[in-house]
Structure formats: structure tokens, C-alpha cells
C-alpha positions in Angstrom: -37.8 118.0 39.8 -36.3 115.5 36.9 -38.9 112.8 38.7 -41.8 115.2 38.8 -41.5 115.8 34.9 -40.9 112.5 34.1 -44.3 111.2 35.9 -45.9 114.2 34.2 -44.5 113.4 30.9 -45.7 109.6 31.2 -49.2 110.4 33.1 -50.1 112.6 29.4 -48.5 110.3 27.3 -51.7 108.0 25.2 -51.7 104.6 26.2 -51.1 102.5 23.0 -54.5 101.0 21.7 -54.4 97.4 23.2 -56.5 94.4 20.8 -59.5 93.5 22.8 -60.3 89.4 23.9 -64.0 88.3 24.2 -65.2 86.4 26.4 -64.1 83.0 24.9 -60.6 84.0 23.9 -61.7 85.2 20.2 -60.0 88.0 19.0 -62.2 91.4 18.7 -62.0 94.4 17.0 -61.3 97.6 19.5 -63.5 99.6 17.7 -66.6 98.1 17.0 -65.8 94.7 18.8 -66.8 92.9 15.9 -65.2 88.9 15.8 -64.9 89.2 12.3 -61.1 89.4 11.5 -59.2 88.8 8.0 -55.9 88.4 7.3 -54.5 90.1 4.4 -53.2 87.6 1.3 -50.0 88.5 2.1 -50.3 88.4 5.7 -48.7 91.6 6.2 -52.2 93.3 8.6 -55.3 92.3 10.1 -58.5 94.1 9.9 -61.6 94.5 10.9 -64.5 93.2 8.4 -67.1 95.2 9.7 -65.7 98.6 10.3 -62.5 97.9 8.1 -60.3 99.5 10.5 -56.3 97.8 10.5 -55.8 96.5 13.7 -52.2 94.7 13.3 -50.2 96.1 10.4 -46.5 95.2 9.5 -46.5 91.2 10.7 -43.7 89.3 9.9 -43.6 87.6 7.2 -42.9 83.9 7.0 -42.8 82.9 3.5 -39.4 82.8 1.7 -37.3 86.1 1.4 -36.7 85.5 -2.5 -39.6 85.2 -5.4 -40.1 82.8 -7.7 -42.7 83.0 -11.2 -42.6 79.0 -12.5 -42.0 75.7 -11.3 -38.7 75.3 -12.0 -37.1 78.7 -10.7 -39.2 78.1 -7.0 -37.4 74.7 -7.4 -33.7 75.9 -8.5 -34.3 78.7 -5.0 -35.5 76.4 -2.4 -33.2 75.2 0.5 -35.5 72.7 2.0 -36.3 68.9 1.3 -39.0 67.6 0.3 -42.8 67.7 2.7 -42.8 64.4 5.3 -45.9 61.8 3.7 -47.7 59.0 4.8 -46.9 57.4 1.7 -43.3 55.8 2.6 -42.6 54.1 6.4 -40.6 56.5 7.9 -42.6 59.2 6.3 -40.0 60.8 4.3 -37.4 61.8 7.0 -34.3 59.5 5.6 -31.7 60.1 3.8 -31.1 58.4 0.2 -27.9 58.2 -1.6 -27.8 59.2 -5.3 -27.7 56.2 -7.6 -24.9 58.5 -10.2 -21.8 57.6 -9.7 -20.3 61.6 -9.4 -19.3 63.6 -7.1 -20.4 67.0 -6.2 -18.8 68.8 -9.1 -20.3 66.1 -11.7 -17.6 64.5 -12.3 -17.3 60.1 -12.6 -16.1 58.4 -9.5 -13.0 55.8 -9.8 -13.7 52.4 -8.9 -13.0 52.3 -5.9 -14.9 54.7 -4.9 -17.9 53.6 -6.7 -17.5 50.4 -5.0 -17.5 52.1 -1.8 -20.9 53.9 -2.8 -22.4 50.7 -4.0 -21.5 49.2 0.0 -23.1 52.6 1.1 -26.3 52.3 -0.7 -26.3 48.7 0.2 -26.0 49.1 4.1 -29.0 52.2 4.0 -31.4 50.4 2.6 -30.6 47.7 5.0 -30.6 49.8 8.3 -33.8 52.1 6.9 -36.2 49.4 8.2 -35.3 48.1 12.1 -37.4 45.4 12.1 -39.9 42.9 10.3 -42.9 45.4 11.2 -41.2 48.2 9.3 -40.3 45.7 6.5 -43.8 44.7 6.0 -45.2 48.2 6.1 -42.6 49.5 3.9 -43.7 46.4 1.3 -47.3 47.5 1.9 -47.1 50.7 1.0 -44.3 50.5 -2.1 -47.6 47.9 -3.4 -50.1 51.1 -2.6 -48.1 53.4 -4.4 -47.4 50.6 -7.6 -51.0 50.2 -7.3 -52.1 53.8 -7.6 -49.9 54.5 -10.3 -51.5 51.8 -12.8 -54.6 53.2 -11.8 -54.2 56.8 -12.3 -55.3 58.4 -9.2 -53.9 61.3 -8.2 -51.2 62.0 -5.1 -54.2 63.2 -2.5 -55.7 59.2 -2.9 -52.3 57.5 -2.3 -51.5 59.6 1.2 -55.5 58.5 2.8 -54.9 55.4 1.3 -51.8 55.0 3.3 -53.1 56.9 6.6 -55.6 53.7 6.3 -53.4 51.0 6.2 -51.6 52.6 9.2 -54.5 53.3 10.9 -55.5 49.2 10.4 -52.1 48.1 11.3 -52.4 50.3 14.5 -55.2 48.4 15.3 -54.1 44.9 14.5 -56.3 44.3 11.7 -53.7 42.8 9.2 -52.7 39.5 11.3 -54.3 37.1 9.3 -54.9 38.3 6.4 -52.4 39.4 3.4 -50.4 42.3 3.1 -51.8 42.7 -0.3 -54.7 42.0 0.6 -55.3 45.0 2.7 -53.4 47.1 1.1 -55.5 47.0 -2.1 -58.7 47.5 0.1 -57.5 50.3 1.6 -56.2 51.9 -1.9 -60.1 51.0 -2.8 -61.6 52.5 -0.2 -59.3 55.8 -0.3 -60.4 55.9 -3.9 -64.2 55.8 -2.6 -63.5 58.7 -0.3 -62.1 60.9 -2.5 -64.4 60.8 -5.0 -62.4 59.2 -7.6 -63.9 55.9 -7.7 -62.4 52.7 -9.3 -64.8 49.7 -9.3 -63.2 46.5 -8.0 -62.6 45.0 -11.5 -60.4 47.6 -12.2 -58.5 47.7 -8.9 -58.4 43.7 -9.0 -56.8 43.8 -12.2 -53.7 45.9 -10.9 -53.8 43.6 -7.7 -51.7 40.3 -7.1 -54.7 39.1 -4.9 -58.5 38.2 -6.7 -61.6 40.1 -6.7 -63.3 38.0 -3.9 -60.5 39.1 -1.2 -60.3 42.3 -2.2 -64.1 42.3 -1.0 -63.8 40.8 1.6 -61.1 42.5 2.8 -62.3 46.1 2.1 -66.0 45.4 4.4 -64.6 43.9 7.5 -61.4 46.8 7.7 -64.2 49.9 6.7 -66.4 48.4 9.6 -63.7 48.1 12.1 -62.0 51.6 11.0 -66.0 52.7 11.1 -65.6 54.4 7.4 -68.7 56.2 6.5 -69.2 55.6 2.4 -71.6 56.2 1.2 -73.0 54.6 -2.4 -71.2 55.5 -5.2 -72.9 57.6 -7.5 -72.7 56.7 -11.2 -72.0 60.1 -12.5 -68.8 60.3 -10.6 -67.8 57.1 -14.3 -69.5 59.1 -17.1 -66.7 61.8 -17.5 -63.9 58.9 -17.7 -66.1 56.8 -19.5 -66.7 59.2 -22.1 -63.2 60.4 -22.3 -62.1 57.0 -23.1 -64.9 56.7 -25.9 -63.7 60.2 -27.4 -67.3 61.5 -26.9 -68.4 65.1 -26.9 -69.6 66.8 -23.6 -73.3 66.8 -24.9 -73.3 62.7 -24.4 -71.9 63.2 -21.2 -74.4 65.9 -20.2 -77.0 63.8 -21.7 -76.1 61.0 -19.6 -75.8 62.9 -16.4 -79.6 63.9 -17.3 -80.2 60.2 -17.6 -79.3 59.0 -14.7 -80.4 61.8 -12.5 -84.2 61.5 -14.2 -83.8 57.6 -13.3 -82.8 57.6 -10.1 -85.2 59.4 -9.1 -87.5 56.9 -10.0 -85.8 54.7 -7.6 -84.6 52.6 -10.4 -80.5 52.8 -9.0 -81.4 50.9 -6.0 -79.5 47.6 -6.1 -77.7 48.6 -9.5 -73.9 48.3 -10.5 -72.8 52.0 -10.9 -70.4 51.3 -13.5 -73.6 49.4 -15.8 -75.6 51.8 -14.8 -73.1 55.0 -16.4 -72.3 52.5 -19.0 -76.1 52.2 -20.4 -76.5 56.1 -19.8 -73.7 56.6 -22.1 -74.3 54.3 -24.5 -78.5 55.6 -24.8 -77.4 59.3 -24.9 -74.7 58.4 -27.9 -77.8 56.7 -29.3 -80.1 60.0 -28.9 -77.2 62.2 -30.1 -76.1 60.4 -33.1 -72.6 59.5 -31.9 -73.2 56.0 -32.5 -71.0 53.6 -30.3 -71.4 49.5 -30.0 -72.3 48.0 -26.8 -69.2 46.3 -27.2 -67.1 49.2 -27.2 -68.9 50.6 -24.2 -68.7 47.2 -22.4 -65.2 47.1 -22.7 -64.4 50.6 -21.5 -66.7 50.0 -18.8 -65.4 46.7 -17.6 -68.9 45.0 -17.6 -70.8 42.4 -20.1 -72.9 43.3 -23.1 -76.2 41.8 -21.0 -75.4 44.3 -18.4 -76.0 47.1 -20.5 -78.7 45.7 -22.8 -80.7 45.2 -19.8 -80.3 48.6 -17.8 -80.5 50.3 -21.1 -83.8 49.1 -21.5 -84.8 50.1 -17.7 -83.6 53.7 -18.9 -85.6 54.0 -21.8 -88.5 52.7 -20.6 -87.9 55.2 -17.6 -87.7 57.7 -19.7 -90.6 57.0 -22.0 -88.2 57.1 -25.5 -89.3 54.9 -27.5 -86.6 51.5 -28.3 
């Protein structure tokens, strides 16, 4: 009788609503079938888009278990080391020793202890790199990183830059040619990518190798690597340009307008960008009376006075003002 009711009891009891799979695998909402799923912010329940019904509420939660409002307090909380990069050779996962000489509670070491500390640093630096390869790609990418921080450009730049040079060492594109060499071309080319261009002037000039290499260099490893780039557009200098010049935002808008009313015209075609933004800049402080010299531009700019005098005219003219 007990196994009667108990097949009774579980032939009445509902099934529980089970989430429906399309035909591809793609999740689907039970309701209206929809594929269109969202994840709450805090990932706590999925729902349904179309119909809004919850499908999965209560998920577990991954983050952190405590909360943190600034910078410092999520720093003074957290248990875990720093996020692995592409910027150093073994990609973040060593183990450094402190250059202070205390121990744990802060306080000085004797000497003989620091001594031993000073043999301990010593021997980790020494076993961190197992061979010449590692050496070289360590060297590599500590000039990268030197490189990027005379320049300015932000962290993002520095890790493709680095993802680059691996990627061109993988495929034994350094032998030779210079460490430096390719380094700096591949710091130029990350710079391309992201959108933060630097001409080769400016990179040459934070570089131990010349301008000439660095050309070089960068065309044959983008055409083996098959890097898409695309021409640098000269709006992407006016906003550094003009910061550097302490000019309002009406020059810079006014040279944006400048440069997109002439290349239309076809007149970019062949062009250094950085002259090109230079003269821009240095007509629209003309037509808004923030009067700069072509020196000063020139110099910001990292090109000769002729440069601008001559695609300042081309503007003009382009843009039927008068001289």
C-alpha cells in the first residue's frame, strides 16, 4: 500500500519547468522560446527579453564576498596577485623579492641577514630567465615598456605591442635583425592599431636604433604578421597637437572641419598626416584669432616650417579663404 501511494504521490507531483535548447545548442526561453537571454548586472538571474519571464534566479555569485567603494580599499581587501601580461617574459607568474630590507612586521634586517637577501635577489633574477632566448625576450620587452613610457601611451598599447614581438619571434622574424630594432616597430605598429598614433620621428627619438630601421623594420614584420593598417587619419594629431599649443576646442573643431572638407577633395592622398594636422591647426588658429607661429606649430608637430607653409596653402586654397 506504502508503494501504491508513493507512485501516486510522484505520478501528481509537477514536473519542474526544465530550460529549453534549440536546435544549435542556444539557450531558449520556455515560454515563448525566444533566444534572447540577459544576464542581470549582478548576475544573480536570467531572463527572457521578449516575454521578461526569470528563467534562472539565485546563480552563484563569483565576484568577491566583501565590498569595496575606492581604489585603495578594493586594494587593502584583495587576496590575489596581480593579472598575468604579455608585457614581461614569463608573463607575470614569478615571484620577486622586496628590495626593503624588513621583515614582515616592518622592522630593519641585521646584516647578515640583509646579506643573505641581497644573495637571494641575486640568484632570482639569475634563474628567472633559463636561457639566452628568454634573456633576449626579456631585454626586448623591458626596451618596449621604456619605450612606451617616454611616449605616453597607455597600458592597452604596451600588452599588443608585446603580443607582436612574441608573435614575430614565434615565427623567426628577429634573426637578423636587432632586438631593438623590432621591438620599436612593433611598439609603432601597436600604436597604429590602437588608435593612438605616434609618427616615426617621435618614436625614433625614444629609440636607440635610427629612423631608417625603424621603417624598415616595421613593413617587412606587418607583411609577414599580415597586419591590416590602414592610413592614419590626421585627426587622430589635432587633439594632442592642440593640447600641447594650449588651444581652445573651437581650433581643434575647426581643424577637424578642415581636414575633413579637404580630404574630400582628395587632397590627403600622398600627404604626411602629422603636416597635414599641423597646417589645419595652424589655419584654424589663423581664422579664430588665436594666433600661433609656424614655428611653434612646427616644433610641436615635429615637422619643418616648409611643410606647413606649403599644405597650408593647399588648405586654403581648398577651402576658397582667401591668403
Amino acid at each position: 500500500m506504502k508503494r501504491l501511494a508513493r507512485q501516486k504521490e510522484q505520478e501528481t507531483e509537477p514536473e519542474p519547468e526544465r530550460e529549453t535548447t534549440g536546435q544549435e545548442g542556444t539557450r531558449t526561453c520556455p515560454e515563448c522560446e525566444s533566444s534572447s537571454l540577459t544576464r542581470s548586472p549582478d548576475e544573480s538571474e536570467i531572463s527572457c527579453e521578449a516575454c521578461g519571464l526569470i528563467i534562472e534566479e539565485e546563480v552563484i555569485d563569483r565576484g568577491p564576498e566583501w565590498r569595496a567603494f575606492n581604489a585603495a580599499e578594493r586594494d587593502s581587501k584583495s587576496r590575489v596577485g596581480a593579472p598575468t601580461t604579455q608585457t614581461m617574459h614569463d608573463k607575470g607568474l614569478t615571484t620577486t623579492i622586496d628590495w626593503k630590507n624588513k621583515d614582515a612586521y616592518g622592522r630593519s634586517l641585521s646584516s647578515d641577514k640583509r646579506s643573505q637577501m641581497n644573495r637571494l635577489r641575486k640568484w632570482q633574477e639569475r634563474i628567472r630567465t633559463k636561457d639566452a632566448g628568454e634573456r633576449n625576450l626579456q631585454f626586448a620587452l623591458s626596451e618596449t615598456d621604456r619605450m612606451a613610457s617616454a611616449l605616453g601611451v597607455p597600458r592597452s598599447v604596451r600588452e599588443v605591442a608585446s603580443v607582436l614581438y612574441r608573435r614575430a619571434l614565434d615565427e623567426d622574424l628577429i634573426r637578423g635583425r636587432s632586438i631593438e630594432g623590432v621591438a620599436t616597430s612593433t611598439l609603432y605598429a601597436a600604436c597604429r592599431m590602437e588608435g593612438i598614433p605616434r609618427s616615426l620621428d617621435e618614436v625614433a627619438a625614444v629609440s636607440r636604433v635610427n629612423r631608417m630601421e625603424i621603417g624598415r623594420t616595421y613593413r617587412y614584420i606587418s607583411q609577414e604578421l599580415g597586419l591590416e593598417m590602414e592610413p592614419v587619419n590626421p585627426k587622430k594629431y589635432v587633439p594632442r597637437f592642440c593640447s600641447e599649443l594650449d588651444l581652445p576646442e573651437e581650433v581643434q573643431a575647426k581643424a577637424n572641419e578642415i581636414i575633413d572638407t579637404t580630404a574630400e577633395q582628395g587632397m590627403l592622398s600622398g600627404k604626411s598626416p602629422t603636416g597635414y594636422a599641423a597646417a589645419a591647426i595652424y589655419a584654424s588658429a589663423l581664422l579664430c584669432n588665436e594666433k600661433k607661429t609656424q614655428k611653434e606649430v612646427a616644433d610641436v608637430a615635429q615637422v619643418t616650417e616648409v611643410t606647413i607653409r606649403n599644405r597650408y596653402q593647399e588648405q586654403i586654397s581648398a577651402m576658397g579663404l582667401p591668403n
